[in-house]
CHARMM internal coordinates of N, CA and C (Angstrom, degrees):
IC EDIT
DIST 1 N 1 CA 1.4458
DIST 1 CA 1 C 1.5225
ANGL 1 N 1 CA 1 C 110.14
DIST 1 C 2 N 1.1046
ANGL 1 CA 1 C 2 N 99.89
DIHE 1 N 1 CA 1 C 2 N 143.50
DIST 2 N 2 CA 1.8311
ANGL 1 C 2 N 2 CA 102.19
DIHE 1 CA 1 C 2 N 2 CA 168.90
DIST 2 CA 2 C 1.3508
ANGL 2 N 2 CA 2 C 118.99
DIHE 1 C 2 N 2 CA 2 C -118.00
DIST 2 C 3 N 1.1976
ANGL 2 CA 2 C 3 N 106.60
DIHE 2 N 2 CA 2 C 3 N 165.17
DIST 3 N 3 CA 1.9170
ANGL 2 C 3 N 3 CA 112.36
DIHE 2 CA 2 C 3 N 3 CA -157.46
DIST 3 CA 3 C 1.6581
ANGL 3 N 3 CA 3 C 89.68
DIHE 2 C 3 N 3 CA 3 C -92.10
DIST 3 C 4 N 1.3015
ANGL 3 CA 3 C 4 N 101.15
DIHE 3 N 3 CA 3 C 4 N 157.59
DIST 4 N 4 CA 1.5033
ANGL 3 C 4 N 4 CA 120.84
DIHE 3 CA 3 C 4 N 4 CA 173.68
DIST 4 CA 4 C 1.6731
ANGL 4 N 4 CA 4 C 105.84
DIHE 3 C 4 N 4 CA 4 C -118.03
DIST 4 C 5 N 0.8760
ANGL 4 CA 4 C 5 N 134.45
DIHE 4 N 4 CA 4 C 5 N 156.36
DIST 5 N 5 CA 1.4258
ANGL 4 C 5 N 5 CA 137.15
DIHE 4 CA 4 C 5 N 5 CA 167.00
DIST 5 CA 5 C 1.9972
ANGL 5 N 5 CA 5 C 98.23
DIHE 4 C 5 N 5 CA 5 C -117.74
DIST 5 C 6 N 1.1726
ANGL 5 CA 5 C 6 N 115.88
DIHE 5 N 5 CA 5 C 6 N 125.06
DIST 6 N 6 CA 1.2854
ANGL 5 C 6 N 6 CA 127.03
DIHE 5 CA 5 C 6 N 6 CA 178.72
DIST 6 CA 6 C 1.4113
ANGL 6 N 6 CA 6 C 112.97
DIHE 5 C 6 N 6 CA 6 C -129.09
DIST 6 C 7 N 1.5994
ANGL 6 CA 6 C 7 N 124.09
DIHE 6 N 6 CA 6 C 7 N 142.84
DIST 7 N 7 CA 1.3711
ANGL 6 C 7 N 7 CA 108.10
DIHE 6 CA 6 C 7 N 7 CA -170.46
DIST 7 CA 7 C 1.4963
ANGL 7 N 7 CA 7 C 99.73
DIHE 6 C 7 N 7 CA 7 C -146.57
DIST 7 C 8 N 1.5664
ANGL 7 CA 7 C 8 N 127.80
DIHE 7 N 7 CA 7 C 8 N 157.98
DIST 8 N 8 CA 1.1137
ANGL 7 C 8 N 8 CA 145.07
DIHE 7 CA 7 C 8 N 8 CA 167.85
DIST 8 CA 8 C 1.0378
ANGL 8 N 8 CA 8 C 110.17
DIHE 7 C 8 N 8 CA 8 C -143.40
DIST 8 C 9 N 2.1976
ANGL 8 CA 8 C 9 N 106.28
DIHE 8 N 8 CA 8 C 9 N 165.39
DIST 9 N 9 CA 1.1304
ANGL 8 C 9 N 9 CA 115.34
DIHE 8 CA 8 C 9 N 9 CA 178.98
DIST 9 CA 9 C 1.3582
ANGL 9 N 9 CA 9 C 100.28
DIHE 8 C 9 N 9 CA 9 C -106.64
DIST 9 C 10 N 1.6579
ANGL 9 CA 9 C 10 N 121.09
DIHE 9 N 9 CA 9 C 10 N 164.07
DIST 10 N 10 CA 1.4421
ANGL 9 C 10 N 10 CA 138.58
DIHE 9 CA 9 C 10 N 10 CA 169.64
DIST 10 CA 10 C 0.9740
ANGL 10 N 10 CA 10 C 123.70
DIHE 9 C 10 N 10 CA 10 C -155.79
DIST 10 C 11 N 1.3139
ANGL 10 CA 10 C 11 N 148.31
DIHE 10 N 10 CA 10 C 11 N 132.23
DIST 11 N 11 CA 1.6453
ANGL 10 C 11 N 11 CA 150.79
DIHE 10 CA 10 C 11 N 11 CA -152.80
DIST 11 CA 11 C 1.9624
ANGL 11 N 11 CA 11 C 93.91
DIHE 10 C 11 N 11 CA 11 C 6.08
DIST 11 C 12 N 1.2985
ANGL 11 CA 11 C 12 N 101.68
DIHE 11 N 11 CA 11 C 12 N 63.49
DIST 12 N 12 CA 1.5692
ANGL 11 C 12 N 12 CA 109.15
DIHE 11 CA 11 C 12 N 12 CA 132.70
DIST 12 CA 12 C 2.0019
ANGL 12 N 12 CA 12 C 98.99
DIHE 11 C 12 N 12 CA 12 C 89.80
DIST 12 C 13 N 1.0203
ANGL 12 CA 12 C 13 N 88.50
DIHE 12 N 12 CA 12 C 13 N -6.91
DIST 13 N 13 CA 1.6954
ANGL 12 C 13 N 13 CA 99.27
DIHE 12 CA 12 C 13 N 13 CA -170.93
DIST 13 CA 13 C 1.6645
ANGL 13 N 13 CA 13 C 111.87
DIHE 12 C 13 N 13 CA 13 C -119.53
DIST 13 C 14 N 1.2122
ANGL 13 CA 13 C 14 N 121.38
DIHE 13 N 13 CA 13 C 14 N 141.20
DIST 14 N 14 CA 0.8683
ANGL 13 C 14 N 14 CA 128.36
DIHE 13 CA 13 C 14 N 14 CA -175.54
DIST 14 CA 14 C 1.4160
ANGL 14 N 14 CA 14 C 131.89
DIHE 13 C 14 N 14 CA 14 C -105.89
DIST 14 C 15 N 1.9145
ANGL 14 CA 14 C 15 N 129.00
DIHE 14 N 14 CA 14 C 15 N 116.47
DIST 15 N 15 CA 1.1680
ANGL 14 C 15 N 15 CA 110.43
DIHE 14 CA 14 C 15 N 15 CA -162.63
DIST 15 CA 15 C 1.6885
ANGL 15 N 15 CA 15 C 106.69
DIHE 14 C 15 N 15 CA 15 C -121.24
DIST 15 C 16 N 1.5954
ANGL 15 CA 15 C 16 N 114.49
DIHE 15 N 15 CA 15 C 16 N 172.32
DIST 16 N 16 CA 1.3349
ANGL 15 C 16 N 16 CA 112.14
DIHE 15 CA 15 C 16 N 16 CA 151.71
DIST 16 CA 16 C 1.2630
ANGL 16 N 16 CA 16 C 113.40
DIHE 15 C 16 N 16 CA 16 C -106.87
DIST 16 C 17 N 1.6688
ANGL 16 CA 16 C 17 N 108.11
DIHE 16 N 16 CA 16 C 17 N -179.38
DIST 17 N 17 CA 1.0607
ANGL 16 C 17 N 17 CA 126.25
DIHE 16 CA 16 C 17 N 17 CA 156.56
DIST 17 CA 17 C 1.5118
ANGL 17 N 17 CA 17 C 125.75
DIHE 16 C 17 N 17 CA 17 C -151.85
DIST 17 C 18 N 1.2782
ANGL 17 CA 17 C 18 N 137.74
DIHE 17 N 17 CA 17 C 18 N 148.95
DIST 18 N 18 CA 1.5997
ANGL 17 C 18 N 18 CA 109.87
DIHE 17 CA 17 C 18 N 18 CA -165.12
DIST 18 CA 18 C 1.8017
ANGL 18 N 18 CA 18 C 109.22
DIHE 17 C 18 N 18 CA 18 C -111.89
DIST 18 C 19 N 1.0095
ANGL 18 CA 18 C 19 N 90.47
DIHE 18 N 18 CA 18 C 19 N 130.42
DIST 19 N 19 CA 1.9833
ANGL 18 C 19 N 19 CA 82.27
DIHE 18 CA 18 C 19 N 19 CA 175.73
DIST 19 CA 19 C 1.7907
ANGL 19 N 19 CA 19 C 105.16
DIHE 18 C 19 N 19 CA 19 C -113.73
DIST 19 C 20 N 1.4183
ANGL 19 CA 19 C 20 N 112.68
DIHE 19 N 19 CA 19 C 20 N 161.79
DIST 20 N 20 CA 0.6595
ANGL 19 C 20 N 20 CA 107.60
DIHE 19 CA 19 C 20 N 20 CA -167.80
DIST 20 CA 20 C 1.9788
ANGL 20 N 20 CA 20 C 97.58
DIHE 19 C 20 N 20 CA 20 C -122.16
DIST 20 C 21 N 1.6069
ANGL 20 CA 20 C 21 N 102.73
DIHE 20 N 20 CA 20 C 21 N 154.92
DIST 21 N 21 CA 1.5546
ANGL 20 C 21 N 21 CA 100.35
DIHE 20 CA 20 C 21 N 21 CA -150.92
DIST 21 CA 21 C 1.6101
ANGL 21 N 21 CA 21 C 93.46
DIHE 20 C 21 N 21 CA 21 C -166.01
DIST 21 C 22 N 1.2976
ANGL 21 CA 21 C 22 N 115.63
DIHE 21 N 21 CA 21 C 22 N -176.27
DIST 22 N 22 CA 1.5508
ANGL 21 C 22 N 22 CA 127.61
DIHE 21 CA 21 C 22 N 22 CA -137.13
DIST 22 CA 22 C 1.9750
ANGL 22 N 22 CA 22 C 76.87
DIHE 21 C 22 N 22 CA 22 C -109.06
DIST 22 C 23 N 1.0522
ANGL 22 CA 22 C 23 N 97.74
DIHE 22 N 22 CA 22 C 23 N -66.58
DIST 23 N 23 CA 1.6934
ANGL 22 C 23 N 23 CA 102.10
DIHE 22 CA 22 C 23 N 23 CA 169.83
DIST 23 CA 23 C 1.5925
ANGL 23 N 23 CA 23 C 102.88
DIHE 22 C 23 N 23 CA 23 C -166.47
DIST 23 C 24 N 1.7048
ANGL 23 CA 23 C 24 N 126.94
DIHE 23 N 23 CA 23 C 24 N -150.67
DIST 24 N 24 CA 1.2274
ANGL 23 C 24 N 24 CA 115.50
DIHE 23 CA 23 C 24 N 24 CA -159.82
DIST 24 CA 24 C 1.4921
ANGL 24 N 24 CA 24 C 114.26
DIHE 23 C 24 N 24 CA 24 C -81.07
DIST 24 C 25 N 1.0925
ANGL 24 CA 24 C 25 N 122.80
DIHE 24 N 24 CA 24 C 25 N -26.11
DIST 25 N 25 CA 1.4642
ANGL 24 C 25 N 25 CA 125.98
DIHE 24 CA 24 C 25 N 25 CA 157.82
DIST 25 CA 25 C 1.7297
ANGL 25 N 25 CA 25 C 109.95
DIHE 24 C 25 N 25 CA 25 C -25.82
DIST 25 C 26 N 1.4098
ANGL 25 CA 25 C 26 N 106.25
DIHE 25 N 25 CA 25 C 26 N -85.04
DIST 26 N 26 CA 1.0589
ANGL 25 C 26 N 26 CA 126.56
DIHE 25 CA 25 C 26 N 26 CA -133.53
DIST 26 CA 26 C 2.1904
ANGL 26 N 26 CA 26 C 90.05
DIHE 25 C 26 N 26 CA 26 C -90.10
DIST 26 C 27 N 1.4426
ANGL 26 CA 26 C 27 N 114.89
DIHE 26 N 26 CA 26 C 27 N -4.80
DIST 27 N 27 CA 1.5543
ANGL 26 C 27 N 27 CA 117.93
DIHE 26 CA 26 C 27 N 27 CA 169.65
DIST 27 CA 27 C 1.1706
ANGL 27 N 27 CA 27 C 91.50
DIHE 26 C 27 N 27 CA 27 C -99.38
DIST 27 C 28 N 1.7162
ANGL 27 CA 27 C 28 N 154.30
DIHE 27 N 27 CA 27 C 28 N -19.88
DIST 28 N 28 CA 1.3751
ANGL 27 C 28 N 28 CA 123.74
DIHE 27 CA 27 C 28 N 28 CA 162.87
DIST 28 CA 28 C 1.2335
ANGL 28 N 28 CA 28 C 122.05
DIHE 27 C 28 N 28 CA 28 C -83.32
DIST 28 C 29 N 1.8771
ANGL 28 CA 28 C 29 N 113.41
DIHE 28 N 28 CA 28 C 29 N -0.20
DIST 29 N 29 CA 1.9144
ANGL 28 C 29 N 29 CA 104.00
DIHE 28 CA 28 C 29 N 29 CA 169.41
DIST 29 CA 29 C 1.8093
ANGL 29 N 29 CA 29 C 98.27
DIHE 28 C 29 N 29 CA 29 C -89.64
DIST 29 C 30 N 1.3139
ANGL 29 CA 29 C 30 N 105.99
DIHE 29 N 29 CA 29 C 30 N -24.07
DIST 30 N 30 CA 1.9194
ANGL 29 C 30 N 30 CA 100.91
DIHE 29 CA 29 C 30 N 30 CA 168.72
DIST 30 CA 30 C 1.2828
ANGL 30 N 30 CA 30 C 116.28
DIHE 29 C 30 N 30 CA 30 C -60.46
DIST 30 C 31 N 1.5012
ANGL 30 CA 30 C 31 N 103.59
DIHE 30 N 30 CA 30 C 31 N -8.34
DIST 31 N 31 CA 2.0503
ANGL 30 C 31 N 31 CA 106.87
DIHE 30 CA 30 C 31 N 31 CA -163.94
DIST 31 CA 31 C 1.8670
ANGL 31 N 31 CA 31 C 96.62
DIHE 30 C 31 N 31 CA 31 C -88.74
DIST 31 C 32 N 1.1490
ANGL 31 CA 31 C 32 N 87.26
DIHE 31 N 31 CA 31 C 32 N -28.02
DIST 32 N 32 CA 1.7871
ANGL 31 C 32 N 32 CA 102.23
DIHE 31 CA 31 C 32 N 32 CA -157.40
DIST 32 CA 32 C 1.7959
ANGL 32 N 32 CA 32 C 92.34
DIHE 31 C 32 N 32 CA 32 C -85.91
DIST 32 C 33 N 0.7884
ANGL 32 CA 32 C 33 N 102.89
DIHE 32 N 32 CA 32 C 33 N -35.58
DIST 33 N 33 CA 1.5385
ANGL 32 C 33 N 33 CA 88.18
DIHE 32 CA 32 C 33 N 33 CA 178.24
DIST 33 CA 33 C 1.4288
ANGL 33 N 33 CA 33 C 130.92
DIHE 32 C 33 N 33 CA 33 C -106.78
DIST 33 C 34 N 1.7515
ANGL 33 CA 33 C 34 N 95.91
DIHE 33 N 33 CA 33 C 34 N 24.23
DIST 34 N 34 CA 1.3670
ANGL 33 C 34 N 34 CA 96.51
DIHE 33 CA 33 C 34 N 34 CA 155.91
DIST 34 CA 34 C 1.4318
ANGL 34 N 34 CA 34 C 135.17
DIHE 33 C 34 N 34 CA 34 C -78.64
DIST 34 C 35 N 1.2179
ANGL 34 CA 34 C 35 N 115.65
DIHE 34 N 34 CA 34 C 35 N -12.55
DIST 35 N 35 CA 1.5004
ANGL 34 C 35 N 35 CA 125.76
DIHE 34 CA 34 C 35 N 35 CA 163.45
DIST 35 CA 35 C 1.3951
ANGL 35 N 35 CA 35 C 109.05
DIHE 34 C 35 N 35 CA 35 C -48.41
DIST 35 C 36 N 0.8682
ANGL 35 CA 35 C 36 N 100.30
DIHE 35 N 35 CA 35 C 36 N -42.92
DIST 36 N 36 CA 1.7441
ANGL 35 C 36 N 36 CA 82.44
DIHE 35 CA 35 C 36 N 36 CA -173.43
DIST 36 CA 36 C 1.8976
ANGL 36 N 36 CA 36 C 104.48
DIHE 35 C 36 N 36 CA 36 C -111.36
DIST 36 C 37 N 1.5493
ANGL 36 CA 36 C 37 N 114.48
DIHE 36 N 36 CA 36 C 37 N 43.34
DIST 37 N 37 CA 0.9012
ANGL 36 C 37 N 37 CA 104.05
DIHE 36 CA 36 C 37 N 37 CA 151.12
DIST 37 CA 37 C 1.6490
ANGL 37 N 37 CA 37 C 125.31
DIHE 36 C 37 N 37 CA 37 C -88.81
DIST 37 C 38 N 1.1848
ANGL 37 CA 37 C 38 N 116.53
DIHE 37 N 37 CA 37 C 38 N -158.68
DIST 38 N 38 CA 1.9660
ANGL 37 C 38 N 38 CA 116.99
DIHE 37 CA 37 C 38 N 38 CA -178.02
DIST 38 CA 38 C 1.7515
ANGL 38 N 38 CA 38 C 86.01
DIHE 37 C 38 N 38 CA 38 C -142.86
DIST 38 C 39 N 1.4652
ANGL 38 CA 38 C 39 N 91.99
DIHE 38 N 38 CA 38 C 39 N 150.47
DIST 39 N 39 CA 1.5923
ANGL 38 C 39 N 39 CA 119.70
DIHE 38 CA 38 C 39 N 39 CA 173.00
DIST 39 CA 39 C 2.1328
ANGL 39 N 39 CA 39 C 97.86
DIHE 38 C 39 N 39 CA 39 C -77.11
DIST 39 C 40 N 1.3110
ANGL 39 CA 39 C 40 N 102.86
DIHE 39 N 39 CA 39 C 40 N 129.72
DIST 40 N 40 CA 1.4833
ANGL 39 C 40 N 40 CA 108.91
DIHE 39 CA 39 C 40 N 40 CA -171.37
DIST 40 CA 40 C 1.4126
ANGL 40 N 40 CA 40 C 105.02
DIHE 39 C 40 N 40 CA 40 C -89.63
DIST 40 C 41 N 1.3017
ANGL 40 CA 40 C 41 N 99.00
DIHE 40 N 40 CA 40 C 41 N -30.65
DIST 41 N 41 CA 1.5221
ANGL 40 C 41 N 41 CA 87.31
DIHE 40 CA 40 C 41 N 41 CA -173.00
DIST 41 CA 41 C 2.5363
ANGL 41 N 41 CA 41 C 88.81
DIHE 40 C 41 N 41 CA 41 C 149.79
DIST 41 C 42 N 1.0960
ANGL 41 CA 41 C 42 N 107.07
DIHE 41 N 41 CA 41 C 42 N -169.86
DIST 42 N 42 CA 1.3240
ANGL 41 C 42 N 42 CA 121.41
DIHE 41 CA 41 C 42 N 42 CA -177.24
DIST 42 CA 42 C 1.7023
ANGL 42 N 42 CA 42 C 95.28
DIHE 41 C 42 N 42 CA 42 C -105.13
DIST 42 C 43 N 1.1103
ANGL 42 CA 42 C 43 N 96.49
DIHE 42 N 42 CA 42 C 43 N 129.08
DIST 43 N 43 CA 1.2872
ANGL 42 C 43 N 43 CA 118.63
DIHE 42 CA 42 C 43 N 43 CA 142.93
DIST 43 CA 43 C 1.8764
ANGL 43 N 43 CA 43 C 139.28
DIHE 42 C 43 N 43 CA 43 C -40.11
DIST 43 C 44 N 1.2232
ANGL 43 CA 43 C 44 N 119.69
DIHE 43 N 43 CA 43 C 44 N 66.81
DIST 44 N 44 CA 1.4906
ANGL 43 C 44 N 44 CA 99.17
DIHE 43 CA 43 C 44 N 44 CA -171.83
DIST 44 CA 44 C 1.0982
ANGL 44 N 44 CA 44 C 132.58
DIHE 43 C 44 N 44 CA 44 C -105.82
DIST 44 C 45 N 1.6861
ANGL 44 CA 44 C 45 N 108.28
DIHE 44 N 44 CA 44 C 45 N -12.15
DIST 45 N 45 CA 1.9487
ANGL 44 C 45 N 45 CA 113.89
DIHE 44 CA 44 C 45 N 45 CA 152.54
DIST 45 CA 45 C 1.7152
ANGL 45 N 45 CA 45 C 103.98
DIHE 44 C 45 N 45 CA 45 C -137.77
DIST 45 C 46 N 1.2319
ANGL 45 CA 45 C 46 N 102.58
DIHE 45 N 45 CA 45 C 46 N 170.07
DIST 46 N 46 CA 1.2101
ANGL 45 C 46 N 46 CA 129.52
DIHE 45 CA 45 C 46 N 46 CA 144.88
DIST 46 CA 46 C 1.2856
ANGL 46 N 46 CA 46 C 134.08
DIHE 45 C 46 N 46 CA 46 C -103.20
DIST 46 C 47 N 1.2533
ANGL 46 CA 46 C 47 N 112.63
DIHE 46 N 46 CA 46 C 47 N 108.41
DIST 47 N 47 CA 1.8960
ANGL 46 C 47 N 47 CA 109.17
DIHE 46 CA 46 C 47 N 47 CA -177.22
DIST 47 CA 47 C 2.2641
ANGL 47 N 47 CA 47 C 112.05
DIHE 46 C 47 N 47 CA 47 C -96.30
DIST 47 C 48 N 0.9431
ANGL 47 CA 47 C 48 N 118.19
DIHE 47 N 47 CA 47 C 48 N 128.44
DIST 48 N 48 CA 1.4856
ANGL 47 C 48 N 48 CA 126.89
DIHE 47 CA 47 C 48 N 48 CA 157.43
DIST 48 CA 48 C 0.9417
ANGL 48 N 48 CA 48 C 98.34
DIHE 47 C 48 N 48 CA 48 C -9.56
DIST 48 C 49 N 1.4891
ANGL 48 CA 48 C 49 N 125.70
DIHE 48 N 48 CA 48 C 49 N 139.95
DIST 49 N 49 CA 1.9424
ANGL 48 C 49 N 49 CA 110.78
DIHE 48 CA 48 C 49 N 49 CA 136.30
DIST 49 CA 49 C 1.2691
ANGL 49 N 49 CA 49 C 113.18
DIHE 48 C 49 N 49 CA 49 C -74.26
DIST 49 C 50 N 0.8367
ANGL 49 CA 49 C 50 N 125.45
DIHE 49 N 49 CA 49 C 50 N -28.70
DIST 50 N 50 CA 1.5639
ANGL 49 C 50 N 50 CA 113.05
DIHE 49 CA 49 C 50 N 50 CA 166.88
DIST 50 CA 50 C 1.0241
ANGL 50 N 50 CA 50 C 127.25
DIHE 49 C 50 N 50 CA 50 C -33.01
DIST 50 C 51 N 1.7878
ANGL 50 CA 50 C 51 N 129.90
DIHE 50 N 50 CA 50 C 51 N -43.40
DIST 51 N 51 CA 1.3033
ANGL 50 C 51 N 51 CA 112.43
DIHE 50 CA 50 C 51 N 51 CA 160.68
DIST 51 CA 51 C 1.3318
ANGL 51 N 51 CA 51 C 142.31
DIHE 50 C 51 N 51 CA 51 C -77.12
DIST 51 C 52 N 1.5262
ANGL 51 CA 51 C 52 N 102.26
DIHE 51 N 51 CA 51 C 52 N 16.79
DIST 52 N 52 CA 1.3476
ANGL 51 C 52 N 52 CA 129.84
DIHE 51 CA 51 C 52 N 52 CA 171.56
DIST 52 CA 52 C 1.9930
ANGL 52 N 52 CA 52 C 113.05
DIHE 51 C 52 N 52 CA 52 C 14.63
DIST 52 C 53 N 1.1857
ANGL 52 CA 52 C 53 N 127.17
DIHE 52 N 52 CA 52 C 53 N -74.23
DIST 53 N 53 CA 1.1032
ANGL 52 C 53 N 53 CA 109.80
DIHE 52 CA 52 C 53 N 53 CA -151.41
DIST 53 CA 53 C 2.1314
ANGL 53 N 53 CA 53 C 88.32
DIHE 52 C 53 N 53 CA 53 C -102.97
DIST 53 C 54 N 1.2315
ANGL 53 CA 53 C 54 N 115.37
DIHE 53 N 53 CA 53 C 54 N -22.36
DIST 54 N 54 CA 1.3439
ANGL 53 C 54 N 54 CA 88.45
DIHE 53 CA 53 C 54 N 54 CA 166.45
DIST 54 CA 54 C 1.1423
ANGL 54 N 54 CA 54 C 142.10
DIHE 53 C 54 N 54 CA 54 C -90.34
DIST 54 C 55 N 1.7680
ANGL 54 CA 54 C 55 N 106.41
DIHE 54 N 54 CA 54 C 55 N -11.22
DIST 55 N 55 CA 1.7517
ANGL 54 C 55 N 55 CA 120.62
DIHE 54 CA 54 C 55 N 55 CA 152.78
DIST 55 CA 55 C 1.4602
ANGL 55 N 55 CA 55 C 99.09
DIHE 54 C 55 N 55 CA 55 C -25.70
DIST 55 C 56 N 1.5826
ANGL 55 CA 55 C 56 N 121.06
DIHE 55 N 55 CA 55 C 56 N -69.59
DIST 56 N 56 CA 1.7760
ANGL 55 C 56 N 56 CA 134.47
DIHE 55 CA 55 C 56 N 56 CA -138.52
DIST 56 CA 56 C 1.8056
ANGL 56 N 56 CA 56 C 81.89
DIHE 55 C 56 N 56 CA 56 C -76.42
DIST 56 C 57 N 1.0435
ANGL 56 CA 56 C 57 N 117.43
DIHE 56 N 56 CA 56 C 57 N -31.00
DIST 57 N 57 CA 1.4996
ANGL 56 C 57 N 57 CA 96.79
DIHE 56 CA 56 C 57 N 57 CA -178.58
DIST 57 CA 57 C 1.4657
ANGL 57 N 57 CA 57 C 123.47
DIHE 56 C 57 N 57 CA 57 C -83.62
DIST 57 C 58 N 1.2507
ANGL 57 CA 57 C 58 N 128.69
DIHE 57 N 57 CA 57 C 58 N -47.11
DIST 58 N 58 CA 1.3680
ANGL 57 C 58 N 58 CA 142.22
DIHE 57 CA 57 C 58 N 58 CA 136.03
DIST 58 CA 58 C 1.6224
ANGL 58 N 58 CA 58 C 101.14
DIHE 57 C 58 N 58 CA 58 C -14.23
DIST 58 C 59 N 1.0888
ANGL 58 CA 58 C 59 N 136.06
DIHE 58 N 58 CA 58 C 59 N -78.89
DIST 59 N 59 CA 1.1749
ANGL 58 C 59 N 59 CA 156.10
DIHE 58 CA 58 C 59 N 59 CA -132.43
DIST 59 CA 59 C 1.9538
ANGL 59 N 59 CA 59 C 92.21
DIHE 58 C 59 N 59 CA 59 C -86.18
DIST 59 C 60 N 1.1055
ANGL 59 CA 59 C 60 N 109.49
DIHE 59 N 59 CA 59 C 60 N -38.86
DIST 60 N 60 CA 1.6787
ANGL 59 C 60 N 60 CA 124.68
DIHE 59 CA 59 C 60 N 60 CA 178.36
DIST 60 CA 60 C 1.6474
ANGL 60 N 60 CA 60 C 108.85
DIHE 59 C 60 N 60 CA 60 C -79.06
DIST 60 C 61 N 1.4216
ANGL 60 CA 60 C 61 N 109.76
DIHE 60 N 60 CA 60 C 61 N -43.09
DIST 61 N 61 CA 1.4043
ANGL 60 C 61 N 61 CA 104.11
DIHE 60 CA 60 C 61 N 61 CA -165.71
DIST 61 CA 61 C 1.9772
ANGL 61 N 61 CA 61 C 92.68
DIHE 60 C 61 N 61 CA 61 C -94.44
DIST 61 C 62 N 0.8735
ANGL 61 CA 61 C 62 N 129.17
DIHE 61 N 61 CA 61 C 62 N -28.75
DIST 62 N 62 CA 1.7895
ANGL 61 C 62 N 62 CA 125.85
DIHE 61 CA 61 C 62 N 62 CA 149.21
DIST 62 CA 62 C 1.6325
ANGL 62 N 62 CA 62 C 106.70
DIHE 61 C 62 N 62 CA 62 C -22.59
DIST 62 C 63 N 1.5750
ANGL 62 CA 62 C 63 N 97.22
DIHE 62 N 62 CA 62 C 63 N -69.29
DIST 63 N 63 CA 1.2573
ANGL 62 C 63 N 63 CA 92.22
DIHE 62 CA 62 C 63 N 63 CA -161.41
DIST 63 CA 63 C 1.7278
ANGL 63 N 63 CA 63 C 129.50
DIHE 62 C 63 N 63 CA 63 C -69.69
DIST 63 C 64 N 1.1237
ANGL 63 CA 63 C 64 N 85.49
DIHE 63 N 63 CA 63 C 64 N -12.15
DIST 64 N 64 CA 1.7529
ANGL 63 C 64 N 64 CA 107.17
DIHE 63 CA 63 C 64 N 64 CA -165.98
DIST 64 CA 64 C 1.6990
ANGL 64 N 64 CA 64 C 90.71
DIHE 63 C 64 N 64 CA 64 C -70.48
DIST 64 C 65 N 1.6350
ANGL 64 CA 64 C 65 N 104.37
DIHE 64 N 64 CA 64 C 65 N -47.04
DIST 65 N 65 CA 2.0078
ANGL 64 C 65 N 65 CA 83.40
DIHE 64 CA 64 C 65 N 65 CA 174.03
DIST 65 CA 65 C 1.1726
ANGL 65 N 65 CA 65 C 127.15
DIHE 64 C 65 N 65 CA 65 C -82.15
DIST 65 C 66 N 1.7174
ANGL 65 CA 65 C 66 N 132.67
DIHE 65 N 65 CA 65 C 66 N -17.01
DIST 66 N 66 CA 0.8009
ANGL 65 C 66 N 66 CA 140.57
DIHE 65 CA 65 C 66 N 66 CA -158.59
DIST 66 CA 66 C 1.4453
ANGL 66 N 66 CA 66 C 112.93
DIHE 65 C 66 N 66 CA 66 C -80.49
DIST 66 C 67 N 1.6939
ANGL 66 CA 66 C 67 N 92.55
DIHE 66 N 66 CA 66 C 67 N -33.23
DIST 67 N 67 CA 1.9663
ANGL 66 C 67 N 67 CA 106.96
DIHE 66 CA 66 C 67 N 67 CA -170.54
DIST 67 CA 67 C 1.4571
ANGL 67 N 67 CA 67 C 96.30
DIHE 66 C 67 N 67 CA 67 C -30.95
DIST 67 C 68 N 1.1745
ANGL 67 CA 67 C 68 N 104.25
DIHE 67 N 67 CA 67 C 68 N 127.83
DIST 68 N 68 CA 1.6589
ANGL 67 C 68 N 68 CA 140.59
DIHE 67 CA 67 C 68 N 68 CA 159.90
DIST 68 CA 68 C 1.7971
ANGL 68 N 68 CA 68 C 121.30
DIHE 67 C 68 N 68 CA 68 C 60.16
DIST 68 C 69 N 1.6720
ANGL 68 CA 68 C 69 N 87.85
DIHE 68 N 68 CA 68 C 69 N 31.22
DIST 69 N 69 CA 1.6534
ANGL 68 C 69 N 69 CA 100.32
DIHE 68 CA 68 C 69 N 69 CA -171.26
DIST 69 CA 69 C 2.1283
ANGL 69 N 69 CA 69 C 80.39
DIHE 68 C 69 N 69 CA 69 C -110.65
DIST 69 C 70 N 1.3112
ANGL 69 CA 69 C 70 N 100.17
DIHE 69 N 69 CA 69 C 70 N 172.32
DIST 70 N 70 CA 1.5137
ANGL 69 C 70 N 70 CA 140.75
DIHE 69 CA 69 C 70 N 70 CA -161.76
DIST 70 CA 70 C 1.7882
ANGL 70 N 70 CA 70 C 89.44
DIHE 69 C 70 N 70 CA 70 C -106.82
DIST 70 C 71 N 1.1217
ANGL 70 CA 70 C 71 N 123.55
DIHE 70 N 70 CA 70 C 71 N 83.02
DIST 71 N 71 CA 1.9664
ANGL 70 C 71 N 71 CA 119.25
DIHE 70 CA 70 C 71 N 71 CA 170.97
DIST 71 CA 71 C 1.2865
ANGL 71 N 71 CA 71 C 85.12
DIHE 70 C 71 N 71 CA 71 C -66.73
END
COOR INIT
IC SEED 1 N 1 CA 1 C
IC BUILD
């Protein structure tokens, strides 16, 4: 896949964001259906894939204390 750079304005300022897509076709039907995406939540790391299976554990035993607290 290759990255797209996409941008809008909002109270007067202008931002990007990058999606990633087949090429420009197929990142302006990803553009169109961001309206009806949902906010997931914040961002607070990025892990490698490389650490592939102990990210998911890390990443599992995180969540197990966190369930339904404010990080």
């Amino acid at each position: 896949m290759k990255r797209f750079l996409v941008s809008y304005r909002l109270d007067g300022n202008e931002w990007n964001i990058e999606v990633p897509a087949d090429d420009q076709s197929d990142a302006e039907r990803r553009v169109r259906q961001l309206a009806f995406g949902k906010v997931r939540g914040e961002i607070v790391a990025k892990v490698p894939g490389q650490f592939g299976p102990i990210a998911a554990l890390v990443a599992f035993v995180r969540n197990q204390f966190t369930r339904g607290q404010k990080v």
